[in-house]
C-alpha positions as CSV (number, residue, x, y, z in Angstrom):
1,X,4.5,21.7,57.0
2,X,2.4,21.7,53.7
3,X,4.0,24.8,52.8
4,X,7.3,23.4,53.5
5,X,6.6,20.0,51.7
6,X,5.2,21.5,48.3
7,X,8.3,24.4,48.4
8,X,10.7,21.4,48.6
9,X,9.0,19.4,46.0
10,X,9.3,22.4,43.6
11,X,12.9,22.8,44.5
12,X,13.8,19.1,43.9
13,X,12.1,19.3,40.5
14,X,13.6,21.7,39.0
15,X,17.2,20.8,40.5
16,X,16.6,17.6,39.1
17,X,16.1,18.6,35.9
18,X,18.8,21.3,35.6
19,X,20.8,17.9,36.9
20,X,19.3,16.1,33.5
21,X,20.0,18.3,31.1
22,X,23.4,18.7,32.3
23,X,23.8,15.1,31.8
24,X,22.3,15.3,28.7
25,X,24.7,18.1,27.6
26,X,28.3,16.3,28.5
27,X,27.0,13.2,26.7
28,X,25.7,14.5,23.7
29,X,26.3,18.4,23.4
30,X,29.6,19.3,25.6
31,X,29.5,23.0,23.9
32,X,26.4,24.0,26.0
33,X,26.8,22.1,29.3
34,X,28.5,25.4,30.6
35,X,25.4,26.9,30.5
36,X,22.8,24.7,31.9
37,X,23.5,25.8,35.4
38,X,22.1,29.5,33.7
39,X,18.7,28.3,33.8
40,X,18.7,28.2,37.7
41,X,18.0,31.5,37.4
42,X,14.6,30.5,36.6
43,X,13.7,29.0,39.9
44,X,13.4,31.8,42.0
45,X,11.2,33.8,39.3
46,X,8.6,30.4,38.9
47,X,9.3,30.2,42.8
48,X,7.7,33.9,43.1
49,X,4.9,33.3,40.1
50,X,3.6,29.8,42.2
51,X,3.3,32.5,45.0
52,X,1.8,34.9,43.1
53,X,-0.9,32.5,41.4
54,X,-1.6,30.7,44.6
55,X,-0.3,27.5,44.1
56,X,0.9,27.5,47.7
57,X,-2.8,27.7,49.2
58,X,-3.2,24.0,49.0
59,X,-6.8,24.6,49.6
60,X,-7.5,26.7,46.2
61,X,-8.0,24.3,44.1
62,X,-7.5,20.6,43.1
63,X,-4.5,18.8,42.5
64,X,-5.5,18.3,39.0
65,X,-5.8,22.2,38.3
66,X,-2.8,23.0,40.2
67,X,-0.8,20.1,38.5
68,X,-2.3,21.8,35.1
69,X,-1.4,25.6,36.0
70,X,2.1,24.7,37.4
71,X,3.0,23.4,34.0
72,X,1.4,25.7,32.4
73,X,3.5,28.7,34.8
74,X,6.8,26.9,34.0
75,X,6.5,26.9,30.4
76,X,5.5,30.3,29.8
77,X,8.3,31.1,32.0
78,X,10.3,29.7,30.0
79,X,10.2,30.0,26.9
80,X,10.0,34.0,27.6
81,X,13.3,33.7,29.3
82,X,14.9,32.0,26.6
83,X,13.5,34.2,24.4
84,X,14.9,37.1,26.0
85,X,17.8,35.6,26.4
86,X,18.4,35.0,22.8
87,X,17.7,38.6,21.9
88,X,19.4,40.0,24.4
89,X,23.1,38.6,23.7
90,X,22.4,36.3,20.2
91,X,24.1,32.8,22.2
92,X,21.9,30.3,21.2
93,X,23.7,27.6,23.8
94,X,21.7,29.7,26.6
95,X,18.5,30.2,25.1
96,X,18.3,26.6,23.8
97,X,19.4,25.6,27.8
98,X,16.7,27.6,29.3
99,X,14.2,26.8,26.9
100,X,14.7,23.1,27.7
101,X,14.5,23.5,31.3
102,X,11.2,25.4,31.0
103,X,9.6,22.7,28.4
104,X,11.3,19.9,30.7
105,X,10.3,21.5,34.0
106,X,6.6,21.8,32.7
107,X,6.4,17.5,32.8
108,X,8.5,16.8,35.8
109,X,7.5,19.7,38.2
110,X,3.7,18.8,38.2
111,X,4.5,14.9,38.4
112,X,6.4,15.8,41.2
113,X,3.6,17.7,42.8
114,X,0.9,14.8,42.3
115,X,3.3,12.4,43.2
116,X,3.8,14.2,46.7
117,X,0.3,15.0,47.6
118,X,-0.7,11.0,47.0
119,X,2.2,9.8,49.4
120,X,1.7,12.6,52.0
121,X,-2.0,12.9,51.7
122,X,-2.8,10.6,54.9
123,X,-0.1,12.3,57.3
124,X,-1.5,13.7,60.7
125,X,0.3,17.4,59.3
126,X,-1.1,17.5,56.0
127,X,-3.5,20.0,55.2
128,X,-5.6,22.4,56.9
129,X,-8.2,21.3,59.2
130,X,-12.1,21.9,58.8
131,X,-15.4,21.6,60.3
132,X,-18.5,20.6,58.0
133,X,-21.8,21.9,59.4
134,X,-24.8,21.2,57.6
135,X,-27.9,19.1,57.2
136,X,-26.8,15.4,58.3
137,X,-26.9,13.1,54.8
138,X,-25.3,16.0,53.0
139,X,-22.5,16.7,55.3
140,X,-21.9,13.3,56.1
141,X,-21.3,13.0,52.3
142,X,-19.1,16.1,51.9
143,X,-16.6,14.2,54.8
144,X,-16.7,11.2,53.1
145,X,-15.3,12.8,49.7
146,X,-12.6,14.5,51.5
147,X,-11.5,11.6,54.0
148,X,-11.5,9.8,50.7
149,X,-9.7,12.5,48.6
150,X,-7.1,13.8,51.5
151,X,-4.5,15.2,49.0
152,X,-7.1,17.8,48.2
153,X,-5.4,19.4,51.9
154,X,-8.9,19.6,53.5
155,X,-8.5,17.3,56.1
156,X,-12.2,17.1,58.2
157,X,-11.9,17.2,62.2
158,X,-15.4,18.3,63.0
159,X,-19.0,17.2,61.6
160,X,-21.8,19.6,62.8
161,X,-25.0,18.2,62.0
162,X,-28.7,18.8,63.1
163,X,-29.0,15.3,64.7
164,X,-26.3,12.8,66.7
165,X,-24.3,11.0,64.0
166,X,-21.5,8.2,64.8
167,X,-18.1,9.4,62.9
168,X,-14.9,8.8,63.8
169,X,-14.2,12.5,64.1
170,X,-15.6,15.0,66.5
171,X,-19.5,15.2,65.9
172,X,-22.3,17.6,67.6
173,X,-24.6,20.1,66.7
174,X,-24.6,23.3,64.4
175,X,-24.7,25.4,67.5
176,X,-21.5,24.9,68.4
177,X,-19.9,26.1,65.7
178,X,-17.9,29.0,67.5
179,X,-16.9,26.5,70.2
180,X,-15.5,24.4,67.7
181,X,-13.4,27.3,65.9
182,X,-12.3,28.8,69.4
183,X,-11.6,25.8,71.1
184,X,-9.6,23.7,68.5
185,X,-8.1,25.9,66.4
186,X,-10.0,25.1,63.5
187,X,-9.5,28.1,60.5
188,X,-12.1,26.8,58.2
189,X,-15.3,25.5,57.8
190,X,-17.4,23.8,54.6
191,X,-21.4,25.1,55.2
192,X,-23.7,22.7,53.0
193,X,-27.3,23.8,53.5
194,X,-29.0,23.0,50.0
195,X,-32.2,24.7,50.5
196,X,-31.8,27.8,51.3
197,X,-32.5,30.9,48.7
198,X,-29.8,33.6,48.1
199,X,-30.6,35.7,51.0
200,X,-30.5,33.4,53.7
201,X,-27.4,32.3,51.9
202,X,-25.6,35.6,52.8
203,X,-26.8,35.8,56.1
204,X,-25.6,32.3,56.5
205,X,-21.8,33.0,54.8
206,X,-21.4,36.2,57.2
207,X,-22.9,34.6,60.0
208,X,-19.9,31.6,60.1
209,X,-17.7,34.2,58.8
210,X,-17.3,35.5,62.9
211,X,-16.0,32.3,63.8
212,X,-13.8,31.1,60.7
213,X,-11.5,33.0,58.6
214,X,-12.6,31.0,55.7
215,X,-16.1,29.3,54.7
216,X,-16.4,27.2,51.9
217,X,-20.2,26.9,50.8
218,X,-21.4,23.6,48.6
219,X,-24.7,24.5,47.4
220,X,-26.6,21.0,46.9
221,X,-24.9,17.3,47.6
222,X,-27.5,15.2,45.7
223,X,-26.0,11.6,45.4
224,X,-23.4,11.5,47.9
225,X,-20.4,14.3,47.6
226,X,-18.8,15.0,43.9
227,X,-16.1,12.6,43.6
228,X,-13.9,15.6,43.3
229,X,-13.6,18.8,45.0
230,X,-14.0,21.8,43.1
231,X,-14.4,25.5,44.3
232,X,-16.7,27.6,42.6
233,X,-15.8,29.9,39.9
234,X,-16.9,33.1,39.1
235,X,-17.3,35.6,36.2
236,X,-18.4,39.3,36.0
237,X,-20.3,39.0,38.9
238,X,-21.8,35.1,38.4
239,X,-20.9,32.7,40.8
240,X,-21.5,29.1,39.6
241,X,-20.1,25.6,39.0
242,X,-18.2,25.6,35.1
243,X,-17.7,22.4,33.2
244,X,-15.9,21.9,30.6
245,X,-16.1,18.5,28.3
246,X,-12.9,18.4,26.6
247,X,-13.5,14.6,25.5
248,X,-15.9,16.2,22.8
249,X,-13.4,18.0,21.3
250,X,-11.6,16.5,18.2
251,X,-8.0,17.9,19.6
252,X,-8.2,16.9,22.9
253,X,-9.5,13.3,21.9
254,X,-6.8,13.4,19.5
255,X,-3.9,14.0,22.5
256,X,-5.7,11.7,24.6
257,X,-5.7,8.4,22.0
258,X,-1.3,9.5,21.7
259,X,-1.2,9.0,25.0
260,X,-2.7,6.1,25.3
261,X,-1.0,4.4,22.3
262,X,2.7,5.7,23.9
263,X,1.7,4.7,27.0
264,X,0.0,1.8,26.6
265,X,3.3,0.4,24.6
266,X,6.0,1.8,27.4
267,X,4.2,-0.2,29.6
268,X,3.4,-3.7,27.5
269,X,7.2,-3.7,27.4
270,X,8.4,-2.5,31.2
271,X,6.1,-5.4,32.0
272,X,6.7,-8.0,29.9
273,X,8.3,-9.9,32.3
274,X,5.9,-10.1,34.5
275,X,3.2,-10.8,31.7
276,X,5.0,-13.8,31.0
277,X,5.2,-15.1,34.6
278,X,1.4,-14.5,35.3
279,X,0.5,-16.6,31.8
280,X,3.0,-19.9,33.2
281,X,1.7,-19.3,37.4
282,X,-1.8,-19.7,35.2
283,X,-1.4,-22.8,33.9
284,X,0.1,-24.5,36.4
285,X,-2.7,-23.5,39.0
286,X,-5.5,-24.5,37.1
287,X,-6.8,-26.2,34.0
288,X,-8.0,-23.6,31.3
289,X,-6.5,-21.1,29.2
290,X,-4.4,-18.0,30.1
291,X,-6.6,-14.7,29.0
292,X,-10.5,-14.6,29.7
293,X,-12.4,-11.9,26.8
294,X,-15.9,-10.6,27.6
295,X,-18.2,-8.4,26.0
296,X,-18.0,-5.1,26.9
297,X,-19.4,-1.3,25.8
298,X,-16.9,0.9,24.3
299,X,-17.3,4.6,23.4
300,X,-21.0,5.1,21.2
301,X,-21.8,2.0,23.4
302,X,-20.2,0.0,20.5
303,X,-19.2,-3.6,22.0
304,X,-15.4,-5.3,21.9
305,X,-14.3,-8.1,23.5
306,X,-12.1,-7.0,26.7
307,X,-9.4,-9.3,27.6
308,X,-7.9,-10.1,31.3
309,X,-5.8,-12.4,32.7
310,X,-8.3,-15.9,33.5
311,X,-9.1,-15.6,37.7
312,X,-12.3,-18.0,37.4
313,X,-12.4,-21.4,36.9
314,X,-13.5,-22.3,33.7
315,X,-16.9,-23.0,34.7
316,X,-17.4,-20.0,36.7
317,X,-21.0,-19.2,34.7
318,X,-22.5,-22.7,35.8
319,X,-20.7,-22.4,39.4
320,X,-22.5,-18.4,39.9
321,X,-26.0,-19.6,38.6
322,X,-26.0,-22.5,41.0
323,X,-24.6,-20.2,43.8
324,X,-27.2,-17.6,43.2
325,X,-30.1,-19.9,43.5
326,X,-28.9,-21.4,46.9
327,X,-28.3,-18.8,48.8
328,X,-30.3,-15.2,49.1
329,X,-27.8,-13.3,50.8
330,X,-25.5,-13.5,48.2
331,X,-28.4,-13.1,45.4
332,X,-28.7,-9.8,47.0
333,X,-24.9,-8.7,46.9
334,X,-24.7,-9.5,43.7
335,X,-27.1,-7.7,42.1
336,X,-25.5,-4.6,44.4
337,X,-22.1,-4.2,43.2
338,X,-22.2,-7.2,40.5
339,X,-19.5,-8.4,42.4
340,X,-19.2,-10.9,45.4
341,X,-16.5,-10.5,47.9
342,X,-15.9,-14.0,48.7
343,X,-16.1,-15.5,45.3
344,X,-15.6,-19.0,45.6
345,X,-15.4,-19.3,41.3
346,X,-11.8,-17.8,41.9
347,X,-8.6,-19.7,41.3
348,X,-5.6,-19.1,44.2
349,X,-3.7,-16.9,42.0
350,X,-7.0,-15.4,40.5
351,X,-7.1,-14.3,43.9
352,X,-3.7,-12.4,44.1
353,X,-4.3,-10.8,40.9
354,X,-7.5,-9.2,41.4
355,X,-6.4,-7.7,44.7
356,X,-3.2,-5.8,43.0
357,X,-5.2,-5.8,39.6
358,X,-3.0,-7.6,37.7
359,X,-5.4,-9.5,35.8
360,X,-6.0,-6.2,34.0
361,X,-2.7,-5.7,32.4
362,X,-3.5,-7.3,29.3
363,X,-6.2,-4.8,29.1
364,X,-3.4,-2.7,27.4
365,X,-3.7,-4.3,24.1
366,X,-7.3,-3.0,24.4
367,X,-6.2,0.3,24.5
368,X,-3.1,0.2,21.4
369,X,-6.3,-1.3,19.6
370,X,-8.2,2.0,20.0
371,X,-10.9,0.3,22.1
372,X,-10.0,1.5,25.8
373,X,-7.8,4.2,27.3
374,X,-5.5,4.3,29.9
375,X,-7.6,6.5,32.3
376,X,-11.8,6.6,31.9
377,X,-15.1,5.0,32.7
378,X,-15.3,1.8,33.8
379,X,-15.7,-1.0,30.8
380,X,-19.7,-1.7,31.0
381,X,-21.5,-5.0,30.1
382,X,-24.3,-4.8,27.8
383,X,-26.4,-6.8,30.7
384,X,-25.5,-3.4,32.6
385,X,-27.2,-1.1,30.3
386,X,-30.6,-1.1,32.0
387,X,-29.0,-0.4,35.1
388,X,-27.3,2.5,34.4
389,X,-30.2,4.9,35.1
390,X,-30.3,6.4,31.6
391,X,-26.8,7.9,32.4
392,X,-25.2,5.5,30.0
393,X,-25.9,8.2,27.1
394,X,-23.1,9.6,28.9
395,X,-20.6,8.1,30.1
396,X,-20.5,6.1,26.8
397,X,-19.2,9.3,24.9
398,X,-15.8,8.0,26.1
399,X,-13.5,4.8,25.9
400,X,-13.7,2.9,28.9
401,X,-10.3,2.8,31.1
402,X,-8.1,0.3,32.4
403,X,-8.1,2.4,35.6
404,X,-10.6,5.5,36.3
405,X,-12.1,7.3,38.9
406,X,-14.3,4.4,40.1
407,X,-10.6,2.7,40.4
408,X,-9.5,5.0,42.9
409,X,-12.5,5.9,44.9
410,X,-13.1,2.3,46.3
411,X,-13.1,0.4,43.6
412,X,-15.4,-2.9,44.4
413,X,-16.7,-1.7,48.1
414,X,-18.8,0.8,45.6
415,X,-22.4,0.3,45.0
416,X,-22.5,0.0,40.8
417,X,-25.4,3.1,41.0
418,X,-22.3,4.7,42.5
419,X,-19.6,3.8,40.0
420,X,-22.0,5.3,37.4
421,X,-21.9,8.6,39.1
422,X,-18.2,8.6,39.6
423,X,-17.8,7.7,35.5
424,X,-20.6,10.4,34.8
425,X,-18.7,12.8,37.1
426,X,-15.3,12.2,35.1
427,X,-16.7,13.1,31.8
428,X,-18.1,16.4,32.7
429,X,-14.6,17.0,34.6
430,X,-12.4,15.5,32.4
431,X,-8.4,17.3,31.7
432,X,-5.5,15.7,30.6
433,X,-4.1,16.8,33.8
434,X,-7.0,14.8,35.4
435,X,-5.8,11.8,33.5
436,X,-2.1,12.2,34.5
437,X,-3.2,12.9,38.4
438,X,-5.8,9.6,38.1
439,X,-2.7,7.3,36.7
440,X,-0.6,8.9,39.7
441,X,-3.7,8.2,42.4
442,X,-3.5,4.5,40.9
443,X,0.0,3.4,41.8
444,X,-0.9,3.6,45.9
445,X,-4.2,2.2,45.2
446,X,-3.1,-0.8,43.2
447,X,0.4,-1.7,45.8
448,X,-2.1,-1.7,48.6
449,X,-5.4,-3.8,47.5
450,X,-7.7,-1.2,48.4
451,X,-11.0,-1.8,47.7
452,X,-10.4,-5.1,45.8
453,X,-12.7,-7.8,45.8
C-alpha cells in the first residue's frame, strides 16, 4: 500500500500540472494549449526512471534525498525531451510545453511526495516493518528516531535487547531473532552493536542475514539516535557516513537567503489577517504592549533582537525569579529545558499561541531583515552560550530558524543538551531539499500542539 500510495502521488502530480499548464495556455497562450496534453508522454518514461533509481523502495533513503532526486529525475527528463522534441520537428509550441511540464513537475512532484509521507506516516500500512536488536540504550534510541520520524517507512515492531526493557512494541532478547523474523513476518532488521571491530562485524551482518532479507547496520548511537535517518554511502570500496555542509558555501547560502526573503514576504501577507487579530485579542487580554523582543545569537554568534507576539505578563522576569526561589522542583525543570510546562507568567491567549506557535509569526520580519531564516537552528540566548557544550562554534555558522529540526522533533518535551544536538545535526546535514521537507514536517506539527509548552 506504500507502493500504491507513492505511485498515485506521482500520478496526481504530474496530472495536475499538465492540468495547470493547460490552464495557463487557454488564458494566456491559446496557440499551444493543443499541445500540453503532448507532455503526458513524459509520465510513463519518469514513471520507469523512479523505478529504475529506486525511488519506490521507501526504505533507500530519506524523504529529503528522495524529494531532492525526484526533482532532480523530472527535470533532466525534461528538458531532454523538449530538446528532442525541438530538434526533431522544429515546433517550438511542443518543446516549450514539455519543457514547462518538466521544470514545473520538478517543484510540484516532490511537494507532493513530502506532503504524502507527513500525512500517511502514522497509518498502521505504512512502511515496512523492522526489528532493532542491539545493545539496550542504543537500540532503544534507534526506535525512538524512527517512531518519531515514521515517514522515513521503517516502522519498528520488535526491540531485541540484551536485558528486559518496557516498550510499547514487542520486546525480548537477541536470541530470538529468527523467531521474530519467522513468526511475524518481519523482512528487516536494524543491528546496532557499536563495539564490535570489522570482523565480528561480518560475522554479525551474515549471521542475521539467515533470518532477514535485509539488515540495516548503524555503527555507533552516541547521544541518542541521529535525528535523521541516513544509510551509509559508499565509494570504491569505502563504506562510511558522507556529509556535506552546503551552508558554507557562498551559492547555496545565497539560494537559501532568496528563499527566505520570497518566502518570508508570501507569508507576512497570506497572514496578515490573522496578524492583525492576534495584535487586538492582545490588548484586550492583558495590559502591555503587542510584540515582546529579546536578545538572541544570530549566525557568527552576532546578537539581534528577536521579536514575538507578547505571551507573558509584563512582569514575567520578577514573577520567574520569585517562582524559582520558592519552589525546587520547578528550579530544576527550568534549568532542564529553560522552559516550564505550566508557566503561570502566561496570559490566556499567550497560552493558545504558544501551543500552535503563533507567537512566532512575527518572527518573519526577522528573517526579510537577514537575521533568521525560515528553516534552521534554534534562535539561542547569550545566557545559553555556556551551555551549549562548546558546540555553539557550530551551530552558529547558520541563521537561526523560525522553525527547525528541534521544531519538529518535540519541540519543548526536549532536554536543551538535546536541541543542541538536533541544531548541530542539521548543519552537517543540511539541503535545500531538507529545508523544503522541514517546512512541510512543520504544518502537522504546528495544527496539532505537539510538543508545545
Amino acid at each position: 500500500m506504500t507502493l500504491l500510495a507513492l505511485v498515485a502521488t506521482d500520478l496526481v502530480g504530474f496530472t495536475s500540472v499538465l492540468g495547470l499548464l493547460d490552464l495557463l495556455a487557454y488564458a494566456f497562450a491559446p496557440a499551444y494549449a493543443t499541445s500540453v496534453w503532448s507532455a503526458g508522454l513524459l509520465i510513463p518514461v519518469i514513471l520507469a526512471a523512479f523505478v529504475f533509481l529506486g525511488l519506490y523502495q521507501h526504505t533507500r533513503m530519506h524523504p529529503a534525498d528522495e524529494m531532492r532526486l525526484a526533482s532532480q529525475v523530472t527535470l533532466t527528463i525534461g528538458v531532454t525531451a523538449a530538446m528532442a522534441a525541438y530538434i526533431g520537428d522544429g515546433d517550438p509550441a511542443v518543446a516549450t510545453t514539455i519543457g514547462a511540464a518538466g521544470l514545473l513537475g520538478a517543484i510540484v512532484v516532490p511537494l507532493c511526495r513530502g506532503f504524502v509521507r507527513v500525512v500517511c506516516a502514522r497509518a498502521d500500512w505504512w512502511g515496512q516493518t523492522v526489528a532493532v536488536i542491539g545493545q539496550t540504550d542504543q537500540a532503544l534510541a534507534v526506535v525512538d528516531t524512527l517512531r518519531r520520524w515514521p515517514e522515513i517507512g521503517l516502522r519498528p515492531v520488535a526491540l531485541l535487547t540484551d536485558r528486559p526493557v518496557d516498550v510499547p512494541i514487542w520486546s525480548g532478547p537477541s536470541g530470538m531473532a529468527l523467531h521474530v523474523a519467522a513468526n511475524h513476518n518481519i523482512s528487516c532488521a536494524i543491528v546496532v552493536e557499536p563495539d564490535l571491530d570489522a570482523e565480528a562485524h561480518d560475522h554479525l551482518v551474515a549471521r542475521y542475514s539467515k533470518f532477514f532479507d535485509n539488515v540495516l547496520v548503524v555503527p555507533d548511537v552516541k547521544k541518542g539516535a541521529a535525528a535523521l535517518w541516513r544509510t551509509g554511502r559508499t565509494h570504491q570500496g569505502l563504506v562510511g557516513y558522507g556529509v556535506s555542509h552546503y551552508e558554507l558555501q557562498l551559492g547555496a547560502r545565497f539560494a537559501k537567503r532568496v528563499g527566505d526573503v520570497v518566502g518570508a514576504l508570501l507569508l507576512t501577507i497570506a497572514t496578515l489577517p490573522l496578524l492583525l487579530t492576534i495584535a487586538a485579542l492582545i490588548k484586550l487580554d492583558s495590559r502591555g504592549p503587542v510584540f515582546f523582543s529579546q536578545s538572541r545569537m544570530g549566525r557568527q554568534g552576532r546578537c539581534f533582537p528577536v521579536l514575538k507576539f507578547r505571551t507573558m505578563h509584563v512582569n514575567a522576569d520578577a514573577l520567574l525569579a520569585d517562582l524559582l526561589e520558592r519552589d525546587e522542583d520547578l528550579r530544576r525543570e527550568y534549568e532542564q529545558y529553560h522552559k516550564l510546562r505550566d508557566d503561570p507568567r502566561v496570559t490566556r491567549i499567550g497560552r493558545l499561541l504558544r501551543r500552535y506557535s503563533l507567537d512566532e509569526l512575527p518572527q518573519l520580519l526577522n528573517v526579510i531583515a537577514g537575521h533568521m531564516s525560515l528553516v534552521g537552528p534554534r534562535a539561542y540566548m547569550p545566557r545559553e552560550l555556556p551551555k551549549m557544550n562548546n558546540l555553539a562554534s557550530i551551530v552558529l555558522q547558520t541563521p537561526p530558524g523560525i522553525t527547525g529540526l528541534w521544531q519538529v522533533s518535540g519541540r519543548n518535551a526536549l532536554s536543551f543538551e538535546r536541541r543542541v544536538d538536533l541544531d548541530v545535526h542539521y548543519f552537517k546535514n543540511w539541503s535545500p531539499w531538507l529545508d523544503l521537507y522541514l517546512l512541510i514536517r512543520t504544518v502537522p506539527v504546528v495544527l496539532s500542539g505537539e510538543g508545545a509548552s
